[in-house]
C-alpha positions in Angstrom: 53.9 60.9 124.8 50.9 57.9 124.3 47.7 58.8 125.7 45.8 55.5 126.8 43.5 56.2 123.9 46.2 56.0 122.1 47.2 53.1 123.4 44.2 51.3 123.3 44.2 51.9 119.7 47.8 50.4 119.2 46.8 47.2 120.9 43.3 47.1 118.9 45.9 47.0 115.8 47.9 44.4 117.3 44.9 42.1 118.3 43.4 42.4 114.8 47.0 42.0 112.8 47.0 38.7 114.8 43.4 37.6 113.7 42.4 37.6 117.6 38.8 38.1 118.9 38.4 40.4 122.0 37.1 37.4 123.9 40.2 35.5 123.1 42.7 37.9 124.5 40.3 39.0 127.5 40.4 35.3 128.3 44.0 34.5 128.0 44.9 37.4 129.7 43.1 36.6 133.0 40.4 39.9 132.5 36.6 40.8 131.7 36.0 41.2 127.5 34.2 44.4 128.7 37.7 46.0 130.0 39.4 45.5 127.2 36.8 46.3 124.4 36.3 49.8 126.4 40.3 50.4 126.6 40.3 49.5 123.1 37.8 52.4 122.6 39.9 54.9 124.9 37.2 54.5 127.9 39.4 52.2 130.1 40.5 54.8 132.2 41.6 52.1 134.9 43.4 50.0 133.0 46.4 48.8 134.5 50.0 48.7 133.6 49.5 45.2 134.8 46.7 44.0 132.6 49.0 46.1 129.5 51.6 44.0 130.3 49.5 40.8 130.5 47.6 41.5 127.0 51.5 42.4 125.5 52.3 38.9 126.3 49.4 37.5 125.3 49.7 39.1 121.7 53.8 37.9 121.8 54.8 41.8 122.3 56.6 43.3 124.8 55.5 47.3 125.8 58.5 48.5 123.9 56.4 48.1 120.1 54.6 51.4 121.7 57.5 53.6 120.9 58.6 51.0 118.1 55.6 52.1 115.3 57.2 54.3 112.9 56.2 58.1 113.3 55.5 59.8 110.3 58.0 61.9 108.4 57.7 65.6 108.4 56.9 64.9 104.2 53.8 62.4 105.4 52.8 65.9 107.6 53.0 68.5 105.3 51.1 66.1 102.3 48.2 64.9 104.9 47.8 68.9 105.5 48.1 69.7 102.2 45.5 67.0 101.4 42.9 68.7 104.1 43.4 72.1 102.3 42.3 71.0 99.1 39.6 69.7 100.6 38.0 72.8 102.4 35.0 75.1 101.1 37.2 76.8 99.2 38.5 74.3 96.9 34.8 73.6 95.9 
């Protein structure tokens, strides 16, 4: 399950990949730049389903591209952990 952090993040991604400014999507989507740059940041702990769905339409998505990122693999898993062992103090 998405956390609004985690959520915040994916539309962060989804503002950028469409070469938007904060202010530009705050202001198209009827709300405050503040509240979105803070749920961007995971501190929007009253953001709305609402003003979600609003800033979806804005950025041409619907709330289904939440579950639609592709998850990693279990081989992404095991390498990224591999990676972080050989990186301890015991591979200096």
């Amino acid at each position: 399950m998405k956390t609004l952090p985690d959520l915040g993040a994916e539309f962060q991604a989804l503002r950028r990949e469409a070469g938007k400014t904060q202010q530009e999507v705050a202001t198209a989507a009827g709300m405050r730049h503040e509240a979105l740059s803070r749920f961007e940041r995971g501190r929007g702990s009253d953001f709305s389903l609402g003003k979600m769905l609003r800033l979806a339409h804005v950025l041409g998505k619907d709330l289904n591209f939440v579950s639609c990122r592709q998850r990693p693999t279990l081989e992404d898993v095991l390498l990224e952990r591999q990676a972080q062992s050989n990186t301890g103090p015991a591979s200096r």
